[in-house]
Structure formats: structure tokens, C-alpha cells
N, C-alpha and C positions, 0 to 999 in steps of 0.2 A: 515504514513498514518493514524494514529490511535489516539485516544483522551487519552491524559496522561498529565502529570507535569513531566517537568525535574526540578523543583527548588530547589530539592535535590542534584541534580547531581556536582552541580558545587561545592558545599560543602563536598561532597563525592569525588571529584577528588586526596587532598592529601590523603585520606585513602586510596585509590586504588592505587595511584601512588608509595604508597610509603611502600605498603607491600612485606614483600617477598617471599610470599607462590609459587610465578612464575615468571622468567624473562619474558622479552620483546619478547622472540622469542623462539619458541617451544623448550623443552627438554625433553629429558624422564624423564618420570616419576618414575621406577622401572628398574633393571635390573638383570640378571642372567646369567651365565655361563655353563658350559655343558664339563667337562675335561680340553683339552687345548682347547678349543673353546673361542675364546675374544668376539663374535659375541655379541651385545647383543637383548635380548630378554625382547619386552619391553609389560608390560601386566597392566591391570587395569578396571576399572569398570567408564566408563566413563557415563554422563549424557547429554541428547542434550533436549533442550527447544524446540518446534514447538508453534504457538499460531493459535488457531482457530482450524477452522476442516479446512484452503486449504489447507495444505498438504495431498496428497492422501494417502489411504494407503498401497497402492500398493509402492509408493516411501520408505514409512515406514519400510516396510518389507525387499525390496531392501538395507536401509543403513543397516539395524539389522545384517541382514543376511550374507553381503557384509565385513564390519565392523569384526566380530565376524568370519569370513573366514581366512579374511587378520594377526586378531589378536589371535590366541590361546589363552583359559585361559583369555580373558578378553570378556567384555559384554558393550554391549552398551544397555539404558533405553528411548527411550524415553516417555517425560513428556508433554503433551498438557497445556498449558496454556491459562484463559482465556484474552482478549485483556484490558477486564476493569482493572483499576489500577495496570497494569502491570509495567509500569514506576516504579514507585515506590519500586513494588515486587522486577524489573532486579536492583535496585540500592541500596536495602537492600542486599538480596540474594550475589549479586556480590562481594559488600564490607567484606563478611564475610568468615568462614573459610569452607564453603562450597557449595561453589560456583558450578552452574553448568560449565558443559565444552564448550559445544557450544551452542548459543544462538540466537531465531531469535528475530529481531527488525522492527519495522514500519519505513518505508525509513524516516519518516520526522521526525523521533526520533533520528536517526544517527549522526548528526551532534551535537548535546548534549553531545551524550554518546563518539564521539572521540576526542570532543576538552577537556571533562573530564579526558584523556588517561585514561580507562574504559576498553580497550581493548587490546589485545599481535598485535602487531606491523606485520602486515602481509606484509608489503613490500618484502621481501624478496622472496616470495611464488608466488609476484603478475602474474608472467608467468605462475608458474603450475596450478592456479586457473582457468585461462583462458584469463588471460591477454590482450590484446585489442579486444579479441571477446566478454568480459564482457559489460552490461550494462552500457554505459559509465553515464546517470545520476546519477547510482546508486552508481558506484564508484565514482562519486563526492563527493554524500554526505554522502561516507562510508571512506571520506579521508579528513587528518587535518596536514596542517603544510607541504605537500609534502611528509606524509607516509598515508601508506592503513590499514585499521584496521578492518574495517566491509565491507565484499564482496554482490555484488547483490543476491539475492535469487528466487526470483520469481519478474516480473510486473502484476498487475491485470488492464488491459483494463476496462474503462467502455463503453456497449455498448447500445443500447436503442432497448427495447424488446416491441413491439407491439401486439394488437392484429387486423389480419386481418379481422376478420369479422365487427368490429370497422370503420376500414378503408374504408371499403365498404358502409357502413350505412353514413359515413359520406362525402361521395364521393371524399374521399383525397389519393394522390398517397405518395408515400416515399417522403422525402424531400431532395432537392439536397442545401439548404442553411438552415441557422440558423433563417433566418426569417420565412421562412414556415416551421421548425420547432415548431415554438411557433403558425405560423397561424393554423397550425395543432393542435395541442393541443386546440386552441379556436375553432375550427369547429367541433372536436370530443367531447370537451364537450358541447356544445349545439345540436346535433343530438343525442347524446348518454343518457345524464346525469351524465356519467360519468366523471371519472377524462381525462383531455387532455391526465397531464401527473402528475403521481404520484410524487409531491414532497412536502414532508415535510418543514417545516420552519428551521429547524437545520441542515439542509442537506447540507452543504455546499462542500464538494465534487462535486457536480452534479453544483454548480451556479458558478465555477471558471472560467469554459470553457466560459462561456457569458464574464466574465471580459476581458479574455486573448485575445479573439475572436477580439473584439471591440476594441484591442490596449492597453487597461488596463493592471493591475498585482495588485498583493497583497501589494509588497514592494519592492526596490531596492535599492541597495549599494549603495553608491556613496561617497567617501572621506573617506571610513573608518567609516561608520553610515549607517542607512535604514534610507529609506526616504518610509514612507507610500505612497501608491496611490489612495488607494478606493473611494476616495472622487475629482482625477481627473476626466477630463470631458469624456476622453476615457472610464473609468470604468464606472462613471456614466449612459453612454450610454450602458453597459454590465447589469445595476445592473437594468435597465427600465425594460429589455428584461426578467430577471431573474423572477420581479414582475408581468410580463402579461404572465409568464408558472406558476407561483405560483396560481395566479387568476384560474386558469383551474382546481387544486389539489383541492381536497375532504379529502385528509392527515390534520393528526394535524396540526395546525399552529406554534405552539412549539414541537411537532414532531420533533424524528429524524429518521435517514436512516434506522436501525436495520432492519432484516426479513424483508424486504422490498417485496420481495413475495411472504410471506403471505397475503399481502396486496393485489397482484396482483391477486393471486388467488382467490379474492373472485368475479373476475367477475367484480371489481368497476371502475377500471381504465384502459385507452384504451394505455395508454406506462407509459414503466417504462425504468429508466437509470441505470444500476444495472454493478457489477463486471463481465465480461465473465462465469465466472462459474456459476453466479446465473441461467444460462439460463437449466440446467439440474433440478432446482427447480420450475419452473415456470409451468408446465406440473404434471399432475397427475402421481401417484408412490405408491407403496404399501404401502411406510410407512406416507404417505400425501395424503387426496384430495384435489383438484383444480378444481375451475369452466369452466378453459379452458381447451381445448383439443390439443395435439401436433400441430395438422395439422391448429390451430388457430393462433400460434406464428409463429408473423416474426420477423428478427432484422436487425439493420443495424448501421452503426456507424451515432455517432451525427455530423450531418456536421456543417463544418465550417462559418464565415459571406458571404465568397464569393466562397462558394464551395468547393471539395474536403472533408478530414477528419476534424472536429476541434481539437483543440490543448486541450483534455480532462486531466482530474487530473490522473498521473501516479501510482495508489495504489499498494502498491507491500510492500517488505521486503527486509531486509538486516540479513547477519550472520555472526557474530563476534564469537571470542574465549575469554571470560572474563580474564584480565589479572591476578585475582587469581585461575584461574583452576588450580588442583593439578595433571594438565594430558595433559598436555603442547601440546608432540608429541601426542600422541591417539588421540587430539580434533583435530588437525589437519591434520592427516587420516582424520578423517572423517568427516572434511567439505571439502579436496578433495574430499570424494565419492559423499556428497551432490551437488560439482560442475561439476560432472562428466558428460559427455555426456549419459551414460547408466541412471543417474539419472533423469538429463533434460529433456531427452527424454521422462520420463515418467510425470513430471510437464510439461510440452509442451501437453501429451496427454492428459491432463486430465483439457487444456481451460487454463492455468495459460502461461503467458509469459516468454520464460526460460530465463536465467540469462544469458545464451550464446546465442548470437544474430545470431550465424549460424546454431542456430537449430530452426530458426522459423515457418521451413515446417513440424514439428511436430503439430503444431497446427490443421495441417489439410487442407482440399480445401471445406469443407464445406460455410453454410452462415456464423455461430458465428467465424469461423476460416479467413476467408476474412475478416471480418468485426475486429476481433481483429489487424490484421496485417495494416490496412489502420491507426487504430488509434496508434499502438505502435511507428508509425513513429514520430508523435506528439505529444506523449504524453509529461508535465511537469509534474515536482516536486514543492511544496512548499519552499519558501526563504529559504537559506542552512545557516541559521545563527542555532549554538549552543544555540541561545534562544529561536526556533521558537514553542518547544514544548511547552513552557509556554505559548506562545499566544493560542494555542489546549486549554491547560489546564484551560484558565481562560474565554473559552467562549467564545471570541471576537467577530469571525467570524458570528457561531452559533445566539450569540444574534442579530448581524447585519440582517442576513435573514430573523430571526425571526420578528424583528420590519418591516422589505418590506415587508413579509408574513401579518401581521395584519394592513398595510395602514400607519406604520410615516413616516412623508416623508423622501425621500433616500439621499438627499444630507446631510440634519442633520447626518442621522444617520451614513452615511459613514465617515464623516468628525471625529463624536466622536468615530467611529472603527481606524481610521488613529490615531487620538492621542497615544487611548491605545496601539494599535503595536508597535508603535514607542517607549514606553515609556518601554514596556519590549524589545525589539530588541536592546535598545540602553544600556541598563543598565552595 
């Protein structure tokens, strides 16, 4: 889900593949005996990557705690990392002799890093992780060749957070389709001045759903190649609709999504399309003000062209064990604890979509909790091709919006985003 280059990666695969600091399937690390005791006792100082602040830290505390219970005499660290040029970081770091143990990744990063075999071969675990109650898109794109290597972690729903008082001024109800979604947006910025709906020109997370909506996609298999879409006439029809909610933004036009709101907070814009958990940021808080007031926010999921939820971009992670970890079994403790229901349970509470699909009444029976479950149903992923991070990497999409955002026309510009996809998708 996240903006990176894997162009490393594929060049880094014989190094990974072909080290032998770790086999393919968990071992220990260390061992010790105790008399006639053969038992062994396996201890170490393992390392787990998280990226960003979604990981709570209540779950935080939970693996540390849980982890370092289970293991005597060993410690577990975690390390936050930031999302920018982390690609790069996981594929330096990994390649070398000190590797972390467990690692989170952007779902649309996955299929890079396991067709690199990047990864210790988790098929064998795939039941005790949680096996068909797992996120099954995410295990798609956390599996290569008919093995599993990088497990679901969380999904992040996006939902569309309003302000009522907006909606009133503008004398507009919730929208039950996607067209009076955008009519919304035009009626709120002309009674308001404000933004419809906050969307930057880079933003493209938030403009996929119009493609999908309307019959379109990004790109599709077919023979053993991707065949671009954007510039079909289904998409076309997604990418009109994308330019008359962009027309409503107040956002950079080269803008992108980041702190999004922030933006919202200042009072300027009457919706915004944000992650479920943005929605505890959106409201004033000790450590931020905000020009709205709780009792001003509403949300709801973005509907579809003909009602119901629409088919929103699935943002979320994956977690793998790097296949030179020097801690083989330890990392896989504990990314069972991470896929634990005592864990999930607490990513589920805290608005994140758990990785176990039978614990989605964690989420809650709230509005943002309703409102994620209608969209998790729908939600997609980006093309599961092992080169799709380089199309992240090099802009593509990005620039495409950008040019709708600032008036070239759409069919040019889609037509020269279909070339370039294709030209790294097929390489």
C-alpha cells in the first residue's frame, strides 16, 4: 500500500537466496541443556520491524510482554519504522548479516519481496497462523509459486468522514451511490466554499475506487503479461468522475494524501476519504487542535455506482520473517503471538481490520465500525504482479491524477500511464 521501489529487489534475490545465515523453515537459534534434560531451551534477542504509528501500543506491549513470558532470557525490540524509503531499507538490511527477525511490509510490496524468495517459507505454519480464517487477499499477495511467505497483518478500510454541519448548509443527505457522492461534493463546495471533498492530485488510493466502480482496473493478466486498462472506456468513465471530486478540492493539485487531517481540521473541507483509524484524529485532543468538534463528524462508507459499499483500495500490511534472520524459531513465536486472536483482538479494537476474518466484531457496532465492515467486504488490492512496486516507485499513477487534477485531458493521459505500466509490469 505504500510508495517504494522494489528495483533492487530482483537483483538482491540471489543474495538472499543464496545465504546461509537461515534455512527456509524456522530452526533454533541457540540451545542449552539442564543435566539429563535433552529439552532444548532456545533463547535470543530477537528484533520485529512495525512501520508507522498503526500499530497500537497496547498490541506493542502485548507482543513484548507475551514474547519474553513465553521465552526466558530472551528479549524482544521493537523498531518503528518510517514508510518513506523503506523498500530499499527492508532490502538492504535484509540482504545482510543483520537482519531483523520479523518484518512488516505494504500489502502491495509483497509480491516483489516473495517472488525475490526474501522470505523463510511459512507454508508449513500456514494452519497455526490462522489458516483459511486469514485474509484471503492478503495471503494472495503474501504467496509465490504455491508457498506462503508473508502472512496478512492488519487491512486499513478507507472510509469517508464528513462534516455535518456542512451537510446541512448544503442541504445534502448521505449518499447511497457514487454519483451523488461527487454531486455532493459539488453542492458542498458551492454553499460552503469549501472543499466537496479533500483530494489531492497524487492521491491515488482514494481515485481507484471510481476506476473499479465503473468496470475499469489498473491492469490485468492475460497470457502470461499485464495488459494496462486506464485508458479503457469503463475506466475512462471512472477517471471523468474522479476529475468532477477533484474540481470540488481546495488540496494541492500536486499534493499528496499525508496528514490528511490536518488538512481537515482546519475547518476547510466538508469530506474527507481517509484510513478508519484517521477518524480518532479528525476531532480535537490534547495533543492537536481541530476546528471541528466530535459531535460535527459523521462517516460512512463510500458507496458504490449502483449502491451498496464500493469496491475501495484494501491498505493494510503483511508480515514476513526475513530469510536471513539469525532466529529462525523466536521470529516465528512471535509472529504467531502477532497472529493471535489475543492480539487481533486488540488491532480490531483499535479501528485496524484484523488479519483474522472471524474477529471482525472487534471492530465494534459503532458508526466507523459499521462503516468499516460494509467496506472490508469489498475491499481490493493492487495488481499482484512482483513488479507493481515499481510502478508506486516511479510515479505513474501519481502523475496521471496529477495531470486530471490540473485539466490534460484524460484519455491522453491514461493512455501514456497504460504504456508505462505495461512497460515495467512486463519487463
Amino acid at each position: 500500500m505504500r510508495k517504494g521501489s522494489l528495483a533492487v529487489i530482483a537483483a538482491s534475490a540471489l543474495v538472499l537466496s543464496g545465504c546461509a545465515a537461515a534455512e527456509s523453515t524456522p530452526e533454533a537459534s541457540s540451545t542449552a541443556t539442564s543435566g539429563g534434560d535433552t529439552t532444548e531451551v532456545i533463547t535470543g534477542d530477537i528484533r520485529v520491524w512495525v512501520n508507522g504509528g498503526d500499530t497500537p501500543q497496547e498490541a506493542r506491549d502485548y507482543l513484548k510482554a507475551t514474547f519474553e513470558e513465553m521465552h526466558p532470557g530472551s528479549t524482544l525490540t521493537i523498531e518503528q519504522q518510517d514508510w518513506g524509503g523503506l523498500v530499499e531499507k527492508l532490502t538492504t538490511t535484509m540482504s545482510g548479516n543483520d537482519s531483523p527477525d520479523v518484518v512488516e511490509i505494504g500489502n502491495t510490496w509483497a509480491p516483489g519481496f516473495t517472488a525475490a524468495l526474501a522470505f523463510t517459507d511459512l507454508t508449513p505454519y500456514y494452519g497455526e497462523l490462522g489458516g483459511d480464517d486469514l485474509l484471503k487477499g492478503f495471503v494472495e499477495v503474501g504467496s509465490y509459486d504455491g508457498s506462503f511467505y508473508a502472512a496478512p497483518y492488519y487491512s486499513g478500510a478507507r472510509l469517508v468522514f464528513y462534516s455535518k454541519e456542512d451537510y446541512a448548509a448544503a442541504g445534502v443527505s448521505v449518499p447511497t451511490t457514487l454519483e451523488q457522492y461527487v454531486s455532493n461534493a459539488e453542492a458542498l463546495s458551492a454553499a460552503t466554499g469549501n472543499s466537496g471533498v479533500y483530494f489531492p492530485g497524487k492521491d491515488w488510493y482514494n481515485a481507484l475506487p471510481y476506476i473499479w466502480e465503473t468496470g475499469g482496473d489498473v491492469a490485468v493478466a492475460s497470457g502470461g503479461t499485464w495488459d494496462a486498462q486506464l485508458s479503457s472506456p469503463a475506466s475512462l468513465e471512472g477517471l471523468a468522475l474522479v476529475k468532477r471530486a477533484m474540481d470540488t478540492s481546495l488540496a494541492a493539485k500536486d499534493g499528496d494524501e499525508a496528514e490528511s487531517w490536518v488538512a481537515y481540521c482546519t475547518g476547510k473541507h466538508s469530506m474527507l476519504s481517509a484510513p478508519s483509524w484517521a477518524g480518532g484524529l479528525l476531532v480535537p485532543r490534547e495533543d492537536a487542535p481541530c476546528e471541528r468538534s466530535a459531535e460535527d463528524l459523521g462517516v460512512f462508507a463510500l458507496p458504490g455506482i449502483d449502491g451498496g459499499a464500493a469496491q475501495v483500495f484494501a491498505g493494510g500490511s503483511n508480515i514476513a520473517i526475513p530469510k536471513n534472520s539469525a532466529n529462525q524459531e523466536l521470529a516465528l513465536s512471535a509472529l504467531k503471538i502477532m497472529l493471535s486472536p489475543e492480539y487481533q483482538t486488540i488491532m480490531g479494537n483499535a479501528g485496524l481490520v484484523p488479519a483474522l476474518t472471524s474477529l471482525g466484531s472487534t471492530l465494534g457496532d459503532g458508526e466507523v465500525p459499521q462503516a468499516v465492515a460494509a467496506v472490508a467486504a469489498n475491499a481490493k488490492l493492487t495488481p499482484a504482479s512482483p513488479n507493481w512496486a515499481d510502478v508506486e516507485a516511479a510515479g505513474i499513477l501519481q502523475d496521471l491524477f496529477v495531470k486530471i487534477a490540473t485539466g490534460d485531458d484524460i484519455a491522453t493521459a491514461a493512455a501514456a500511464a497504460d504504456e508505462a505500466i505495461e512497460e515495467l509490469l512486463n519487463r
